[in-house]
C-alpha positions in Angstrom: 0.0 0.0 0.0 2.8 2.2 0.6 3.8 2.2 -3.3 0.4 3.3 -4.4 0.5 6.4 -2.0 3.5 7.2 -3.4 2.9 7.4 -7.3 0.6 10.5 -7.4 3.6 12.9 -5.4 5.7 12.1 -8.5 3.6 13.7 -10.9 4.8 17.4 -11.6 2.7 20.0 -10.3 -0.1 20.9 -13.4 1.0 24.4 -12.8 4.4 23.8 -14.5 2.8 21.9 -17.4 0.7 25.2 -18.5 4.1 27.4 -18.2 6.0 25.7 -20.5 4.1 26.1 -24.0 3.7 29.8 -22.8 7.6 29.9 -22.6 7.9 28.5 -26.0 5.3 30.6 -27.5 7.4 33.8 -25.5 10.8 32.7 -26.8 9.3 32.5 -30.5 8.2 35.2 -30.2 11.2 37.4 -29.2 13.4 35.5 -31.7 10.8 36.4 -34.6 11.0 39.8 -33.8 14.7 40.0 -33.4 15.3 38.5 -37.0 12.7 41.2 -38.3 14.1 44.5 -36.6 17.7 43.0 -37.9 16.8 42.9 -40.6 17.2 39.0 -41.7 13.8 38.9 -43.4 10.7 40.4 -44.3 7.0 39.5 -43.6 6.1 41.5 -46.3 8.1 40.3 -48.9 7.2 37.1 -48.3 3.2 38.5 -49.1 4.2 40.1 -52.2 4.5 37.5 -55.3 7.1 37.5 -57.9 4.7 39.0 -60.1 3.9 41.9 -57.9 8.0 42.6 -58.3 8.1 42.6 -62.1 5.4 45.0 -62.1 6.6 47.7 -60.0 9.7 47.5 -62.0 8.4 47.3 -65.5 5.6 50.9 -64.3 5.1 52.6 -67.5 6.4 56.6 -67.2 3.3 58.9 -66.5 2.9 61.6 -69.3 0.3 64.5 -68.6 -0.9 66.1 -71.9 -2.3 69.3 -71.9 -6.1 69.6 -72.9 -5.7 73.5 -75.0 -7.5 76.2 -72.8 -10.8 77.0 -72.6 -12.3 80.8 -72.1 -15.9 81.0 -72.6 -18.4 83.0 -71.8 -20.9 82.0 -68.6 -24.5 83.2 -69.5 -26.3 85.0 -67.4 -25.5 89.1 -68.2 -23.0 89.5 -65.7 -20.2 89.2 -67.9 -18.4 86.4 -66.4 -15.7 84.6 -68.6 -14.8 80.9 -67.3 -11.0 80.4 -68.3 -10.2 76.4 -67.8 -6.9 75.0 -67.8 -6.1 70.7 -68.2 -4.2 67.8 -67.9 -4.7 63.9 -69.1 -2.5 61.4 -67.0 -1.1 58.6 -69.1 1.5 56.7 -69.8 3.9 56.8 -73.0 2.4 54.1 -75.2 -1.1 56.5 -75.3 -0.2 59.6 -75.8 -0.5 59.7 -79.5 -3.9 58.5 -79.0 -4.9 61.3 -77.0 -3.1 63.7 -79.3 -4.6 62.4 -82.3 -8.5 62.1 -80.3 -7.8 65.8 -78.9 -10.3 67.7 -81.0 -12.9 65.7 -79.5 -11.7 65.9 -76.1 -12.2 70.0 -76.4 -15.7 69.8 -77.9 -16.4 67.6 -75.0 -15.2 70.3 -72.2 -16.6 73.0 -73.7 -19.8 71.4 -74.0 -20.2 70.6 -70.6 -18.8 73.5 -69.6 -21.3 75.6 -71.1 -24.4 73.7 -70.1 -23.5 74.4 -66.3 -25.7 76.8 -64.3 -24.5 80.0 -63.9 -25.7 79.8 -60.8 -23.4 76.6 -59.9 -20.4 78.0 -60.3 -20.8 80.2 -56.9 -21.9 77.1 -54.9 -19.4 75.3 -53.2 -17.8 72.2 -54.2 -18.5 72.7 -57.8 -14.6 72.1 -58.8 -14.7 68.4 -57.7 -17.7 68.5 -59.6 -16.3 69.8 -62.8 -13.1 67.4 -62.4 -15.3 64.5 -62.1 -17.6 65.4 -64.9 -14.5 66.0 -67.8 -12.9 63.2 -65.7 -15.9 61.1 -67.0 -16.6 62.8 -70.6 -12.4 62.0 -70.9 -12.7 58.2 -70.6 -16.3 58.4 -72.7 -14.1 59.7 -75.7 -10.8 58.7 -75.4 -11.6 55.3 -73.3 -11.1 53.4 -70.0 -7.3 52.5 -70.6 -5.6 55.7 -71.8 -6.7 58.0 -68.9 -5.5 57.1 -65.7 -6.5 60.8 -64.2 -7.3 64.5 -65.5 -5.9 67.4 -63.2 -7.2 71.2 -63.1 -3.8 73.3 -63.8 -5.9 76.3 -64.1 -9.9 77.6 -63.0 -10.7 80.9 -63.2 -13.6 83.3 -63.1 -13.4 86.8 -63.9 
């Protein structure tokens, strides 16, 4: 009887057993981090994939091709003259297409442009909404691919 009281004392307290995969887990950890802030490896160049690498390399060069002015007149008797100054973002390969399509790119602004409410153009906001607009009458006539973005270089009213 004396050998059966004795087996449960030799078990290690449970106490100990719940320590040790916390150690581990600590020690992982810490060594993880180290290698990181070292400098060993990367996590995030082990998310990127190899095609993600030759396309950041291979990024066409961004050309911006100036849409010619606009001055026209806004209606409304007060003699106001709207003076509008453009740029299409692209890349190399398109530019020639957006040269070549440019005639219809002004009819397009100037269209728009002179459809607006002469009343809009004291409200505020109506910038963005004139980008977005020529933004969106750009890509109707030259297409989704060639225009990555239009930017306003000049807005006047005098």
């Amino acid at each position: 009887m004396s050998a059966a009281a004795e087996i449960p004392d030799q078990e290690p307290p449970k106490g100990k057993r719940r320590l040790v995969p916390l150690l581990v887990v600590l020690v992982l950890g810490a060594a993880g981090f180290a290698s990181t802030f070292l400098g060993l490896w990367s996590p995030a160049a082990l998310l990127e994939t190899v095609s993600d690498r030759g396309a950041a390399e291979a990024a066409p060069e961004v050309v911006f091709v100036d849409v010619p002015r606009i001055e026209l007149n806004i209606p409304g008797g007060r003699g106001r003259v709207l003076v509008l100054s453009t740029s299409i973002e692209t890349d190399q390969a398109q530019q020639g297409e957006i040269l070549h399509l440019m005639p219809r790119v002004s009819d397009a602004f100037a269209t728009f442009l002179s459809g607006i409410d002469p009343g809009a153009y004291d409200k505020r906001g109506v910038l963005e909404i004139i980008r977005g607009e020529l933004l969106t009458r750009s890509r109707y006539v030259l297409g989704e691919a060639p225009v990555k973005d239009l930017l306003i270089t000049e807005f006047l009213i005098r």
